[in-house]
Structures are given as structure tokens and as C-alpha cells.
N, C-alpha and C positions, 0 to 999 in steps of 0.2 A: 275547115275554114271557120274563123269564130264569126259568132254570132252580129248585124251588123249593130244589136244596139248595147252591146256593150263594148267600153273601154276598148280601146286598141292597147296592147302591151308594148313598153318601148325600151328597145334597146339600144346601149352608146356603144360608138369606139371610142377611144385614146387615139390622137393622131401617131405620135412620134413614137419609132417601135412596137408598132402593134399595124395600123394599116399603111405606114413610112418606115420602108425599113431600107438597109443599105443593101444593092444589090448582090456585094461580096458575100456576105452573112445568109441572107435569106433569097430565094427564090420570090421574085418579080413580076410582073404583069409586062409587057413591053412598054417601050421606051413612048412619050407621045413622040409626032412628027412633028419635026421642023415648022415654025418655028414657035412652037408651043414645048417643046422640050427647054428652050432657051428662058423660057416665063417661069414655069413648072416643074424645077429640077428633082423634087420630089418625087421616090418613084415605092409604087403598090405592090405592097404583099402579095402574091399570083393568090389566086381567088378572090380578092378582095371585091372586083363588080359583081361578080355571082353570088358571091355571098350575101352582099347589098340588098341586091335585087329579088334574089330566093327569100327574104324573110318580110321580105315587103311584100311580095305575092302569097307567102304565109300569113299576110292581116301582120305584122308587125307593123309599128313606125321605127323605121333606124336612124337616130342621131349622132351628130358628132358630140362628144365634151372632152373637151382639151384644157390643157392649162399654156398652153401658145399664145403667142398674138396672132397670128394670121387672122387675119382679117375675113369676116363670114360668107364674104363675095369671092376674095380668093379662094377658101375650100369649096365653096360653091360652085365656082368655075371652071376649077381644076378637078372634079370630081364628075362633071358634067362630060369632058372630055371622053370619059370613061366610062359613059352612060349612067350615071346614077345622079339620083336625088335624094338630097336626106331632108328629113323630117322637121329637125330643127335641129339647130349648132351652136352651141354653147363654146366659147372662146374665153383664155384670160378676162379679157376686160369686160363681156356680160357678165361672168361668174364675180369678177370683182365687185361691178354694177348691185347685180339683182342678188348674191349669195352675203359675199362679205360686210357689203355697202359700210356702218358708219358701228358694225358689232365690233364691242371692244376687245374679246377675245378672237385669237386666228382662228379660223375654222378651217379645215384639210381644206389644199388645193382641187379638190371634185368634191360634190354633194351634191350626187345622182339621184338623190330621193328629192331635194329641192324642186327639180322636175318631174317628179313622178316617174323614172326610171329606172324598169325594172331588172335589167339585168345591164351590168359595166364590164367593157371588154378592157382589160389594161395590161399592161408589162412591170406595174411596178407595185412590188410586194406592199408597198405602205396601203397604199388606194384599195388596193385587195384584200387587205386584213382590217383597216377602219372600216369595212362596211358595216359590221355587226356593232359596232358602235354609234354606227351613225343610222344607221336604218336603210341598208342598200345591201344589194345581191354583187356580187364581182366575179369573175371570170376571168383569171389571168393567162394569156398569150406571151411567147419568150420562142426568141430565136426560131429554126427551122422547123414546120412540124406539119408535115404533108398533111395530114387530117385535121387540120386546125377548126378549120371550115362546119366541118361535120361535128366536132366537137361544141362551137358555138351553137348550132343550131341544137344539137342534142341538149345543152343545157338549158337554152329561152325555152324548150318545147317543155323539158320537169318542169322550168317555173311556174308556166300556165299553167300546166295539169297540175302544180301545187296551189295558185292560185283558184282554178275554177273548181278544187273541191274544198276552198276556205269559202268560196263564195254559196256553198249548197249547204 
């Protein structure tokens, strides 16, 4: 358990194809019930509240950062269903807000370092190979992959341990 006065480490997901995946494709969490399934059609990569929740009870903070609109009440709401709580949620239009705001050149759709986030969970090759360009750690997730779960936490845990021996 780290220390409590330091820094918490934080990690994001990607909503779409990474913790939203189609049930056909990927293995799922159950359906919500009625009539929260009819709001919520969006349905969770199986591990996805344990994995949530395990790295939050590890001292992580885990957020969202999407390039979506949904709205930060919607994931928030719809992810409560499921018992979790994130950290903080980064959506299109904060990211537009607080990242891109009035810079004349485009900057990638996520700048996970903008937040001080230290490792990014994603499906899409771009986001995952601009990290090193941009000052961010990435972690990409793709299609079926029974150990996914164990795979993410495996890599936040090197980052800290890469992390608390830059800090000694």
C-alpha cells in the first residue's frame, strides 16, 4: 500500500472498445435490469468492476478519459450501477475545454499527461504510440483477452516500482 503522503498514481480507461465492448466480440459483465438496461445500452468488458475497484483498493485513482461526449453524469451513473466510482472523467468536451481550448495547432485526441496520468488504457494504436511523444505511458487493450485484467494491473504496478525508484 503506498505511502499516504505521497501522490496517488492514476490510471484512465478509454471508454469505447476497451471497457464498452460489443457482447458478440468480447465477453461482458451482465446485462443491467430493466429498466436501467433501456438507459444504459452500453455493456462492460467482464472484469471490468473488479478491476475498477482492485486498483483503487491498491491506492490507485482510476479515471475515465474518452474522446466521447457522454456526458460526466452519464458515465457516472451508469458505472455506479456496477458499483464503481472513478476518480475523475475526462470527456470530449473537458478535453476540448481544459486541453485543446484556443491552441492553434491540433493536439492528439487524449493528453493523459495534461492530467497527470500515469498509465492509459486504450484500443487504439495512435493514442498508444503518441505517448512517447507526448509525455504519457499507454497500455493497449484489443478484442478478447481473458487476462486482460491482470495484465493492466501488472503494468500500473512496473510503473510505480519505475516511478518510486526515480523518486529515491
Amino acid at each position: 500500500m503506498p505511502d499516504k503522503s505521497e501522490a496517488k498514481m492514476r490510471v484512465s480507461f478509454d471508454l469505447d472498445e476497451v471497457l464498452f465492448v460489443h457482447p458478440d466480440i468480447v465477453k461482458t459483465e451482465p446485462e443491467l435490469k430493466f429498466p436501467f438496461n433501456k438507459i444504459y445500452k452500453e455493456r462492460l468488458r467482464l472484469g471490468t468492476p473488479d478491476l475498477i475497484n482492485r486498483l483503487q483498493d491498491m491506492g490507485y485513482e482510476v479515471w475515465v478519459y474518452t474522446s466521447s461526449f457522454r456526458t460526466e453524469k452519464y458515465i457516472s451513473k451508469l458505472f455506479k450501477h456496477y458499483g464503481v466510482r472513478f476518480d475523475g472523467i475526462v470527456n470530449a468536451d473537458r478535453h476540448l475545454r481544459e486541453v485543446q481550448r484556443d491552441n492553434g495547432s491540433t493536439l492528439p485526441q487524449k493528453l493523459p499527461s495534461r492530467y497527470r496520468i500515469s498509465l492509459h488504457i486504450d484500443d487504439e494504436n495512435i493514442v498508444c504510440t503518441l505517448g512517447r511523444q507526448y509525455g504519457y505511458t499507454a497500455y493497449q487493450v484489443k478484442g478478447q483477452d481473458e487476462e486482460w485484467t491482470e495484465k493492466v494491473i501488472e503494468r500500473a504496478e512496473q510503473i510505480r516500482q519505475m516511478n518510486m525508484r526515480n523518486e529515491e
